[in-house]
C-alpha positions in Angstrom: -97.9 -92.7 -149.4 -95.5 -95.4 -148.0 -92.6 -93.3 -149.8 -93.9 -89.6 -148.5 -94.1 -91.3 -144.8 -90.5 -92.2 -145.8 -88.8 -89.4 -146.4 -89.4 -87.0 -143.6 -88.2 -89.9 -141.5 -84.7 -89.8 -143.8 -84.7 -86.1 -143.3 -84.7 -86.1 -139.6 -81.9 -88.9 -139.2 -80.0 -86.9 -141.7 -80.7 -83.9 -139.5 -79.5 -85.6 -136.3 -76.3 -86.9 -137.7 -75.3 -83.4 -138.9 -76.2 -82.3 -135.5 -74.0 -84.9 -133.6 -71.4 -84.0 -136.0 -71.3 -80.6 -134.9 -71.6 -81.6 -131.3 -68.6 -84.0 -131.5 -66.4 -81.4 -133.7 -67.1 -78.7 -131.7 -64.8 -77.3 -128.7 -67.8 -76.0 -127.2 -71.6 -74.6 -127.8 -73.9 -72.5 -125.7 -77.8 -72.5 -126.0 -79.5 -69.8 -126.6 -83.4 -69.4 -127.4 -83.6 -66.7 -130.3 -87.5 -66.2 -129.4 -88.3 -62.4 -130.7 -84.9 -61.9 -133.1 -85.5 -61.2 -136.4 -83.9 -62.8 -139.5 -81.8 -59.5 -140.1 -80.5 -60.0 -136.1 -79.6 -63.6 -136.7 -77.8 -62.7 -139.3 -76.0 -60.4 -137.2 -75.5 -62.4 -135.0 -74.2 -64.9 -137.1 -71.3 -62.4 -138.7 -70.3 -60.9 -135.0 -69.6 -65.1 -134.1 -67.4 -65.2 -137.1 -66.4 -68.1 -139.0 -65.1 -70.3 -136.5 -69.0 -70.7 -134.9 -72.2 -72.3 -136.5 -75.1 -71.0 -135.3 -78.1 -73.5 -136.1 -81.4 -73.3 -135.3 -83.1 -76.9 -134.9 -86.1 -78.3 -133.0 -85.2 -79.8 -129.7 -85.9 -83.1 -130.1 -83.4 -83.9 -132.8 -81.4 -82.0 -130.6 -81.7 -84.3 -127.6 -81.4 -87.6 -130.2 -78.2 -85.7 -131.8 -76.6 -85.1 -128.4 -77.0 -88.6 -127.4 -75.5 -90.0 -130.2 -73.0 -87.9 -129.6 -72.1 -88.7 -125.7 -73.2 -85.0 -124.4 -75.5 -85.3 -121.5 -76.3 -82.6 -119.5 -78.3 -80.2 -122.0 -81.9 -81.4 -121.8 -83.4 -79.2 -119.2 -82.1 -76.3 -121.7 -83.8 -78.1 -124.9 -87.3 -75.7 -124.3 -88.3 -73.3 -126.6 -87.1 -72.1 -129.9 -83.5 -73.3 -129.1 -80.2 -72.1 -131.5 -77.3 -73.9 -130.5 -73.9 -72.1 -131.1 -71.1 -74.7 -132.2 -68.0 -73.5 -131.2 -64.7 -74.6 -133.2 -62.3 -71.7 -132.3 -62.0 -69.9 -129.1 -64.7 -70.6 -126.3 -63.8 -67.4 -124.7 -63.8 -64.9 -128.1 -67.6 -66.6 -128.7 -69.1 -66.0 -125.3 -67.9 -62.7 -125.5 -69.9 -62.0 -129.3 -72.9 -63.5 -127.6 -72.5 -61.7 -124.2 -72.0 -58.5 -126.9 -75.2 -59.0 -129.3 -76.9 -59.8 -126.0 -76.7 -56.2 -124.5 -77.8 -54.7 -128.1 -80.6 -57.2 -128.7 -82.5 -58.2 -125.1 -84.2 -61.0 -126.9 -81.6 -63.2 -127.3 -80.9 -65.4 -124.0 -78.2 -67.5 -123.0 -79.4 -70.4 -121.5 -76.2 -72.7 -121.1 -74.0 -74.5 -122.8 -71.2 -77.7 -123.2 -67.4 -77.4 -122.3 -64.9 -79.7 -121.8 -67.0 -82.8 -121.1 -70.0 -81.0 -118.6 -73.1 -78.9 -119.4 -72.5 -75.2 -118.2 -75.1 -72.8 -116.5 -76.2 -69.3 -118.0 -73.8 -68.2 -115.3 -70.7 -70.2 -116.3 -71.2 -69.0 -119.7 -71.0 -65.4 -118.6 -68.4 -66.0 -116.8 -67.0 -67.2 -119.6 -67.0 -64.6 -121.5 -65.3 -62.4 -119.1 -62.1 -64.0 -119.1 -59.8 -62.3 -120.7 -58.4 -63.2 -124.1 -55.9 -65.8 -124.9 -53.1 -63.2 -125.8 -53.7 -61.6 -122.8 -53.4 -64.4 -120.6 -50.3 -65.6 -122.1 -48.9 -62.4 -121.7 -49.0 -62.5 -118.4 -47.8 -66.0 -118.1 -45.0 -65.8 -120.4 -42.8 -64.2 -117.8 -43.6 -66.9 -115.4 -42.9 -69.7 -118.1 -39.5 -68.6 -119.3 -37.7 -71.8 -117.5 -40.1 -74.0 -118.8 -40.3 -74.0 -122.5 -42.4 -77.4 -123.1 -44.8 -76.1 -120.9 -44.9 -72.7 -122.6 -45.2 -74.2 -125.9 -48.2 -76.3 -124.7 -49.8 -73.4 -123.3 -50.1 -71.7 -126.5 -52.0 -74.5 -128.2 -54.4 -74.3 -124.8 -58.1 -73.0 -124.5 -58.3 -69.7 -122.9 -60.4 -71.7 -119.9 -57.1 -73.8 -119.6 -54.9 -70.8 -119.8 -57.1 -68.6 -117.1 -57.2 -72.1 -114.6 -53.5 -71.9 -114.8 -53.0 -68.0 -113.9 -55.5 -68.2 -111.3 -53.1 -71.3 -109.8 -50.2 -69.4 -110.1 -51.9 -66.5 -108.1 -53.5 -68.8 -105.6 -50.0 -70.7 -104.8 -48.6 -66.9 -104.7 -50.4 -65.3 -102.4 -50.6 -68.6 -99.8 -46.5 -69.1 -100.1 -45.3 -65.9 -101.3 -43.9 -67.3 -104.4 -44.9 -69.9 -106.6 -43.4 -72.7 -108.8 -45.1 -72.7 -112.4 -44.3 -76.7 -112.9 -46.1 -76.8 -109.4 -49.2 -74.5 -111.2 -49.3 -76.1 -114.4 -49.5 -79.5 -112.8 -52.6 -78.3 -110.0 -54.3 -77.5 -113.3 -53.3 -80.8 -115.6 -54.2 -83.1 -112.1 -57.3 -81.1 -111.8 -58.5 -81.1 -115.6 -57.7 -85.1 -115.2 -59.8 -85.9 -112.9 -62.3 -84.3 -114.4 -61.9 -85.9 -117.9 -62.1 -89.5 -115.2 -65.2 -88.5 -113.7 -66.8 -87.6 -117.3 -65.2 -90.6 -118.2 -67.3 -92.8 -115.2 -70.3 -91.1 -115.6 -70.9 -92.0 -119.2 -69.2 -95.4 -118.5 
């Protein structure tokens, strides 16, 4: 008895490690309850997300214990229902937009939220999200503006999409108040901006 008791308890802490694992290598994840799907749609689902995502189902409260362990806060008023957690090692942007896709072919899927960059992110973020436009395309447009600066340019490309659509949207605030604008003056806004959010994140778990 005293060994059956023990090894669903070895089971779970296994599961929760694997889980904070995936929280800690991932560059982002978005929650989703999969309520109504059927296994042939998750496996769908799980192709359209492509290798660079894991898609695991897992009962909430691991969840909570593996997101703990792993410093993400933020998540637990998301953690109701039959919760699938997508665990993002490529492109943020390129995922959101497979989700936002299977959504509109399979209504039973739901976005609930997600994890980016050190804060939790609403249903709405994540939309957001996946509306930017693609890391190529971004670039393109900013490659023009980053000729003089080459470092910078060659920073950029190893950048999130998020990163890359904070700094365009810079460039085309500081435009349209001055009439022109200064990339180093941009790219800085953004790298000030992403610091003192990274501080904050930094407090809060402090």
């Amino acid at each position: 008895m005293a060994a059956e008791t023990r090894a669903p308890a070895a089971d779970k802490v296994a599961a929760v490690a694997e889980i904070a694992a995936e929280f800690r290598d991932a560059s982002a994840m978005v929650v989703t309850e999969y309520r109504g799907l059927s296994m042939k749609q998750l496996s769908q689902l799980r192709r359209s997300l492509g290798s660079d995502v894991t898609y695991a189902v897992a009962k909430n409260t691991l969840v909570k214990r593996a997101a703990a362990d792993a410093g993400v806060e933020g998540l637990d008023d998301l953690l109701v229902g039959p919760t699938a957690i997508a665990f993002i090692a490529g492109e943020p942007v390129d995922a959101a937009k497979a989700l936002r896709d299977f959504q509109r072919e399979n209504r039973a899927l739901v976005v609930k939220g997600g994890y980016m960059e050190g804060r939790a992110l609403s249903a709405t973020e994540v939309e957001q999200l996946a509306d930017l436009e693609s890391r190529e395309v971004l670039l393109g447009k900013l490659a023009g503006a980053m000729k003089g600066n080459l470092t910078k340019a060659a920073q950029l490309f190893n950048a999130p999409a998020s990163q890359i659509a904070r700094l365009a949207q810079a460039l085309q605030d500081k435009r349209a108040q001055e009439g022109s604008g200064s990339t180093e003056e941009a790219v800085e806004a953004v790298e000030s901006a992403d610091a003192a959010a990274a501080d904050t994140t930094a407090d809060s778990t402090a």
